[in-house]
DOMI-641873 format. One line per 8 residues: number of its first residue (from 1); for each residue x negated, y, z negated of C-alpha. Coordinates in pm, 1 decimal. Layout:
BEGIN
NUM) X/Y/Z; ...
This chain:
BEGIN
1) 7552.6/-3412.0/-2903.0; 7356.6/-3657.2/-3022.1; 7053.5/-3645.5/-2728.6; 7073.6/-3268.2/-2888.3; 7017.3/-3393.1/-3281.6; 6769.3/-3666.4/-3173.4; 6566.6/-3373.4/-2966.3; 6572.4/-3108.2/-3237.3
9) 6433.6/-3359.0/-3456.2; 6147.3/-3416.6/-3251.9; 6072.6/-3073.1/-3207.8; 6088.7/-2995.8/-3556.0; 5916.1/-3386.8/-3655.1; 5654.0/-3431.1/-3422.8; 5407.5/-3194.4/-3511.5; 5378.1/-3315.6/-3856.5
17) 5396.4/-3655.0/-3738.3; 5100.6/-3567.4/-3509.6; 4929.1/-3426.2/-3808.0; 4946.1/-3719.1/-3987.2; 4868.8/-3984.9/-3707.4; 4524.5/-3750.6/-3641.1; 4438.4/-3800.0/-4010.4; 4485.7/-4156.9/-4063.6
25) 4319.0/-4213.7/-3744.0; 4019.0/-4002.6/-3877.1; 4073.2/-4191.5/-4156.1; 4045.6/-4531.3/-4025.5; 3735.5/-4437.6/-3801.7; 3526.8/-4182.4/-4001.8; 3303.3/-4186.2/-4302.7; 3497.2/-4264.5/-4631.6
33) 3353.3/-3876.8/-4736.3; 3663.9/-3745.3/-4464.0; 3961.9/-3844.6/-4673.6; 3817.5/-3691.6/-4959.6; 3946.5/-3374.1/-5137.7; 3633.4/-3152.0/-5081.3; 3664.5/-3209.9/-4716.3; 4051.5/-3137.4/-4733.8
41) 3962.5/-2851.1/-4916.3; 3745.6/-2729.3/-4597.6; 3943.5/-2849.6/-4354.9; 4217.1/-2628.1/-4491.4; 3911.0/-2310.5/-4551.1; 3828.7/-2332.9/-4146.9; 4226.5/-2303.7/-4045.9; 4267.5/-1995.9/-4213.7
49) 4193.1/-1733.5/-3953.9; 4301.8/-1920.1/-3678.5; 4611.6/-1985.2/-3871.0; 4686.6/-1622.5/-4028.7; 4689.9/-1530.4/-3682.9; 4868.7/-1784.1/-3540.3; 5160.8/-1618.7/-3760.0; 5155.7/-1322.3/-3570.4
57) 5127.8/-1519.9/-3253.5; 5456.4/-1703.1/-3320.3; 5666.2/-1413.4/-3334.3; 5526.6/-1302.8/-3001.8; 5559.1/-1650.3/-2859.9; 5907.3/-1671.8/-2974.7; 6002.4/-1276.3/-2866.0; 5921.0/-1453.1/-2473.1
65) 5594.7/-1249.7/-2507.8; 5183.5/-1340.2/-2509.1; 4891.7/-1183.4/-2696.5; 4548.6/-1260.6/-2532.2; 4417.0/-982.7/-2707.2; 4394.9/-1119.3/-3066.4; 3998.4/-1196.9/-3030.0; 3906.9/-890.0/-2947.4
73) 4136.4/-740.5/-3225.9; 3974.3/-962.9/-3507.3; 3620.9/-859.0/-3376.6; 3732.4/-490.1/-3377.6; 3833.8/-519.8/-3763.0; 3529.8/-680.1/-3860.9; 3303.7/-430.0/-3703.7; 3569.5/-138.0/-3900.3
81) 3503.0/-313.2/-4240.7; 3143.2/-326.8/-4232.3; 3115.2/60.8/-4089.9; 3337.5/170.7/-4376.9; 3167.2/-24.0/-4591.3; 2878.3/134.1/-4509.9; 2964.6/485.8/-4547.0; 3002.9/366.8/-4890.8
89) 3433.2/343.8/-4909.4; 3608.8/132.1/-5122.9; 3663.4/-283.5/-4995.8; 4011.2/-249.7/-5046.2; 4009.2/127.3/-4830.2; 3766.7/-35.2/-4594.1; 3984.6/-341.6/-4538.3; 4347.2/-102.3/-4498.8
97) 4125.9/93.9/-4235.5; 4045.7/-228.7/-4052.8; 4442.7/-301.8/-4091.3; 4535.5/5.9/-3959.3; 4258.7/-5.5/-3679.4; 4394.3/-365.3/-3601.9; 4773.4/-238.6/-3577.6; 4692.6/89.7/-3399.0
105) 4587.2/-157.3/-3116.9; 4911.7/-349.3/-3157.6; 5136.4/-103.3/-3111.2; 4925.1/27.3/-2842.7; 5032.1/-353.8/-2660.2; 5359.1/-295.3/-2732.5; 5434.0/56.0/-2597.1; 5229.5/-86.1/-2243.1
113) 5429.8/-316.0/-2250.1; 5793.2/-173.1/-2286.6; 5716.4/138.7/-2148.8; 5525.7/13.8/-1794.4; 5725.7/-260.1/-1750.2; 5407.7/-506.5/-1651.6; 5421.1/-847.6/-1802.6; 5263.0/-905.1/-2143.2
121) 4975.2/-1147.1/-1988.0; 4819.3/-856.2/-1769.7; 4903.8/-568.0/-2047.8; 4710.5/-784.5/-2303.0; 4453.2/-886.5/-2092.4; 4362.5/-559.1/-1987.9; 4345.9/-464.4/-2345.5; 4174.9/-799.4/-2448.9
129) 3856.5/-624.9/-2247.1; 3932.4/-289.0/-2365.2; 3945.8/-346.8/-2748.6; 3638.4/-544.6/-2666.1; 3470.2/-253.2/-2556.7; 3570.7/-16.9/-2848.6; 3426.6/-292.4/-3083.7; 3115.7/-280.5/-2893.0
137) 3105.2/115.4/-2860.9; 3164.9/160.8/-3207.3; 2875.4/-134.4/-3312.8; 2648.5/5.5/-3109.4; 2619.0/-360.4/-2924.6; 2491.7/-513.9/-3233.0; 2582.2/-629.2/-3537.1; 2676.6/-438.4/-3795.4
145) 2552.1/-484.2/-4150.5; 2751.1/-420.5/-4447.4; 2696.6/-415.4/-4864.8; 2818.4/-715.0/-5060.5; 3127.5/-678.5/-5211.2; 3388.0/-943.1/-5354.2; 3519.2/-960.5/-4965.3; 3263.1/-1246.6/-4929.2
153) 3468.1/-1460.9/-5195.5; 3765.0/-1482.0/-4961.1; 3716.6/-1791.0/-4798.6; 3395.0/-1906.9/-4985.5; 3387.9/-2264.4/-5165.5; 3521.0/-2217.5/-5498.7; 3264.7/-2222.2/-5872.8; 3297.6/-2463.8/-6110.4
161) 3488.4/-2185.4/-6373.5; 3734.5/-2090.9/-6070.2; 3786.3/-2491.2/-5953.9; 4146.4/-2371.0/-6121.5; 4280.9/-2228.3/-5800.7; 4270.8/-2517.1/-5591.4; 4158.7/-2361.0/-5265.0; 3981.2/-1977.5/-5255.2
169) 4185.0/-1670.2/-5214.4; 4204.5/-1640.4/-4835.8; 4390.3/-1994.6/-4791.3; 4653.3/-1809.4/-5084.5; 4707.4/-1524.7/-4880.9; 4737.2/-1731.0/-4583.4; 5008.0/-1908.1/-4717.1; 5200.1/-1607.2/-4872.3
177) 5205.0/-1495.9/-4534.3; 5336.2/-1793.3/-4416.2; 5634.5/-1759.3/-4623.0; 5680.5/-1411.5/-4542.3; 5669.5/-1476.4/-4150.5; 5937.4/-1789.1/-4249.7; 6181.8/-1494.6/-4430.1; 6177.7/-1251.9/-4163.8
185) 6284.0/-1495.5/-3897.0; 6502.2/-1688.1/-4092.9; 6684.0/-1428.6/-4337.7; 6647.6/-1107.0/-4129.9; 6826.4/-949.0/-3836.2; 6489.9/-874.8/-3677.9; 6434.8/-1205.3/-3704.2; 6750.6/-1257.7/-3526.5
193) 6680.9/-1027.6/-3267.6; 6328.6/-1151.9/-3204.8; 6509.1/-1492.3/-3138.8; 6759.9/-1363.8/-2897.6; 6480.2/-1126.1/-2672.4; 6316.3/-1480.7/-2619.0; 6588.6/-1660.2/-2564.6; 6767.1/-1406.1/-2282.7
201) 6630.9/-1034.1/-2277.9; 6940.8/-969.9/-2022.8; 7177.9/-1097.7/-2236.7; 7048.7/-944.4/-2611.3; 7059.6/-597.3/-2440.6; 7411.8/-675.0/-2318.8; 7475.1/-737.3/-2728.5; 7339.9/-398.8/-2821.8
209) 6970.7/-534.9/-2950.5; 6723.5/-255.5/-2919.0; 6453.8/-505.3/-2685.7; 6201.7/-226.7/-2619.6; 6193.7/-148.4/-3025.1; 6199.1/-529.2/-3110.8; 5908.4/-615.5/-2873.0; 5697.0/-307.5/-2984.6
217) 5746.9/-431.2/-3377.8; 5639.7/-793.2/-3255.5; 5291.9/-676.6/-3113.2; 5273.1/-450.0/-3489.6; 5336.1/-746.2/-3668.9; 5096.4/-972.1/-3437.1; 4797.5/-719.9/-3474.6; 4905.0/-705.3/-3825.2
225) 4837.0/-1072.8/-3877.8; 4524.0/-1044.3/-3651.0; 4368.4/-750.7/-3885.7; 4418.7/-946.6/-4213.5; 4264.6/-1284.0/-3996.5; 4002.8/-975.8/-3897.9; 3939.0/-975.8/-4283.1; 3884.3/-1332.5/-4312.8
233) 3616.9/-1289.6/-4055.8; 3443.4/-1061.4/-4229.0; 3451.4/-1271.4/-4492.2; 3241.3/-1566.5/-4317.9; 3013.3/-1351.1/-4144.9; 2945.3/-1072.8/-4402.0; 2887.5/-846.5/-4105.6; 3102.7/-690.1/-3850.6
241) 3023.4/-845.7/-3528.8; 3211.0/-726.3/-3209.1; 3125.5/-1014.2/-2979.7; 3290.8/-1284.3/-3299.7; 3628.9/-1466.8/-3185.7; 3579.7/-1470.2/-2809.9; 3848.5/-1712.4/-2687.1; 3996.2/-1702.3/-3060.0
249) 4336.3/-1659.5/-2886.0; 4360.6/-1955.0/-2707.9; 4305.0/-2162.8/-3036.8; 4574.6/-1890.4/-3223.4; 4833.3/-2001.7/-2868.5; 4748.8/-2342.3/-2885.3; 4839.0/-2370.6/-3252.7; 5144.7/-2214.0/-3146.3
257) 5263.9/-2446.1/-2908.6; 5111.7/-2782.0/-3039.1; 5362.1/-2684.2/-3321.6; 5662.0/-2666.3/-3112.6; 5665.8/-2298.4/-2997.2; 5796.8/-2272.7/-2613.6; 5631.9/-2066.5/-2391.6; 5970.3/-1941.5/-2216.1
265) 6016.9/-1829.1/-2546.0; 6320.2/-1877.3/-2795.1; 6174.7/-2126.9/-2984.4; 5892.5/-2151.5/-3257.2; 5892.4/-2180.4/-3626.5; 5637.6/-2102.2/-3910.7; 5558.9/-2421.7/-4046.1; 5498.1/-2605.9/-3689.5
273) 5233.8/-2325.4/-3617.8; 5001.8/-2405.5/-3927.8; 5046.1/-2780.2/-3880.9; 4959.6/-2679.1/-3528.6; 4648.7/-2488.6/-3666.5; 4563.1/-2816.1/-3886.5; 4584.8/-3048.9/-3587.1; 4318.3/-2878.9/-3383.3
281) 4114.1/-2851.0/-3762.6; 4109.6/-3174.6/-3833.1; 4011.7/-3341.6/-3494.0; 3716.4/-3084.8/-3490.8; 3620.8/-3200.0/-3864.9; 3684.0/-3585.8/-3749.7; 3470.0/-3551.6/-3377.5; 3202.3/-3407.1/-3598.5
289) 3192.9/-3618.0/-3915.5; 3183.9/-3970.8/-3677.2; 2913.6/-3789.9/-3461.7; 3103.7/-3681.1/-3152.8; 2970.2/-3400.0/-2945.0; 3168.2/-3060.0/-2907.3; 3270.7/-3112.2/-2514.8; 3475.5/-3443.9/-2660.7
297) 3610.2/-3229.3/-2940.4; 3738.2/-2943.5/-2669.5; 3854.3/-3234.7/-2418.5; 4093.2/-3413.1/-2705.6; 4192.2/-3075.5/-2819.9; 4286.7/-3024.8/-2398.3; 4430.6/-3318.5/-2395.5; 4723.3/-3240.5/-2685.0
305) 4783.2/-2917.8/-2559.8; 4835.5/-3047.8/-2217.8; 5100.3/-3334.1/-2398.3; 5250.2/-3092.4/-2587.6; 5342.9/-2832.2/-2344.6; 5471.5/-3121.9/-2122.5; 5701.5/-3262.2/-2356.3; 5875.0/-2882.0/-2441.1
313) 5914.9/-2862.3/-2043.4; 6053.9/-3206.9/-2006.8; 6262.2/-3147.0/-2337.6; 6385.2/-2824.7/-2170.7; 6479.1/-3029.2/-1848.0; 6650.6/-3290.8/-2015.1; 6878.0/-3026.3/-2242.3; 6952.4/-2831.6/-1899.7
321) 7081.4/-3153.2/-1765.4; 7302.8/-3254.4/-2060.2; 7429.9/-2906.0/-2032.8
C-alpha cells in the first residue's frame, strides 16, 4: 500500500517538480532578463500550440491510442483559414471551417482505426502523409496569403491599454480548454470509459463500454484540439502554410509523457501534459538565452524524454511485482 501512495505521488509530483528544478536551474545559469515576467509571459505564448494540442493528445494517449498525424492536421487548418479568408468569409466562419476541416480528418483516424483493425501508429502515419498532401494540393505547394483580421492578436504580445489581461487571448483559450479536457475525464462517463479502453480494451468490452465509439470520439476530440492549435498557427504565421508543424507531434507526445502519460495507456492527466509542454518551453528559452546551440537544446530535450519514459516502465514493473 504504501510503495502504491509513495508511486502515485511521484507520478502526479514529478513533473511539476521537474518544472521547477528546469527553472531555477535556468535561473541560476542564465541572464537575470530569464526570470523576468516578460520572458514568463513568452515562455507561456510559445507553449500554446504545442500545448492546446497536447490536450487532445492526452486523451488519445490515455484511450491506449497514438496520433502522429497532428502536424499535418495543424498545417491543413492553417492553409483552410487563409483560403477562406481569402474568398472574403468571415474569421470566425473561416476559423469553424478550419475546425471542421481539422475534425473531418479526425474522425477519418478513428473510423481506420476501429473499423480495419490496424494499430493506431500505422493508421496515423499513413494519414500523417496523406493530410500532408491535401494541405499541399489545396495550397498549391506554396504559401498561402491571407487578409489581416483580429486572428493575428491571438498569440501576439499584448499593448500597453490591454496589459490588463495578463497574457493574450490564445494562452486564455488554452487554458479554458485545459479545464474542459480536466471535466470530461474526471466528471464524465466518457471520461471513464476513455480510462478503462486504455487500461484493458478486453476487459471494458466485457463491461458493456462501446470501445469502437469511444476510440472514434477520442481521435474527434484530438483533431478537435489540433484545429483550434491549427488556429494558433495561423495566428503566428498570418498565412496558411502546409509544410508548418512538421514533427509538431512528437513535441505534442513528448509533452504527454514527460507529464506522466503512459504509453500502454491508462494513465495521463491534464495538468501533467501542460507542465509537460512548459518543460520542453523553458529549456528551449534557457539553451537559447545562455547561448546554447539548437542540437544541445534537442539532445536535453532527448535526454528527459528518454528518463521519463524509463521511469513509467520501471514504475509499471515495480507495481506488477507488488501485485
Amino acid at each position: 500500500m504504501k510503495f502504491r501512495q509513495s508511486m502515485l505521488l511521484l507520478t502526479k509530483l514529478g513533473p511539476a517538480l521537474g518544472l521547477i528544478l528546469v527553472y531555477i536551474l535556468f535561473i541560476a545559469i542564465g541572464p537575470p532578463s530569464f526570470s523576468s515576467f516578460r520572458n514568463v509571459e513568452a515562455i507561456v505564448r510559445q507553449t500554446t500550440i504545442v500545448g492546446i494540442a497536447a490536450l487532445g493528445m492526452t486523451l488519445v494517449i490515455i484511450s491506449g491510442g497514438i496520433d502522429l498525424s497532428i502536424g499535418s492536421i495543424v498545417a491543413l487548418v492553417t492553409v483552410a483559414i487563409a483560403l477562406l479568408l481569402q474568398s472574403g468569409i468571415n474569421p470566425i466562419l473561416a476559423c469553424l471551417g478550419g475546425v471542421l476541416a481539422g475534425m473531418a480528418c479526425g474522425a477519418f483516424n478513428g473510423i481506420l482505426i476501429t473499423k480495419l483493425k490496424v494499430v493506431p501508429f500505422i493508421i496515423t502515419l499513413g494519414t500523417l502523409l496523406l493530410f500532408r498532401g491535401v494541405a499541399k494540393g489545396f495550397a498549391n505547394e506554396q504559401k498561402v496569403d491571407a487578409p489581416l483580421t483580429w486572428l493575428t492578436e491571438l498569440l501576439a504580445v499584448l499593448p500597453p491599454e490591454r496589459q490588463w489581461m495578463i497574457f493574450p487571448p490564445g494562452v486564455w483559450i488554452m487554458i479554458v480548454l485545459a479545464i474542459v479536457v480536466f471535466i470530461l475525464l474526471r466528471y464524465t462517463r466518457f471520461g471513464l470509459h476513455v480510462i478503462a479502453v486504455g487500461s484493458n480494451e478486453q476487459t471494458a468490452r466485457l463491461c458493456g463500454i462501446p470501445v469502437e465509439r469511444v476510440k472514434v470520439l477520442v481521435y474527434v476530440i484530438s483533431a478537435l484540439a489540433a484545429s483550434i492549435a491549427g488556429i494558433m498557427q495561423f495566428s503566428r504565421l498570418t498565412v496558411g502554410d502546409p509544410t508548418v508543424a512538421a514533427g509538431l507531434e512528437l513535441d505534442v507526445i513528448a509533452a504527454v509523457v514527460i507529464g506522466g502519460g503512459s504509453l500502454s495507456g491508462g494513465e495521463g492527466s491534464v495538468v501533467g501534459t501542460l507542465v509537460g509542454a512548459l518543460i520542453m518551453t523553458v529549456i528551449r528559452s534557457g539553451c537559447t538565452q545562455i547561448g546554447l546551440p539548437n542540437w544541445v537544446q534537442e539532445i536535453v530535450t532527448g535526454i528527459i524524454i528518454i528518463l521519463a519514459v524509463t521511469l513509467d516502465g520501471l514504475r509499471h514493473r515495480l507495481a506488477n511485482r507488488n501485485t
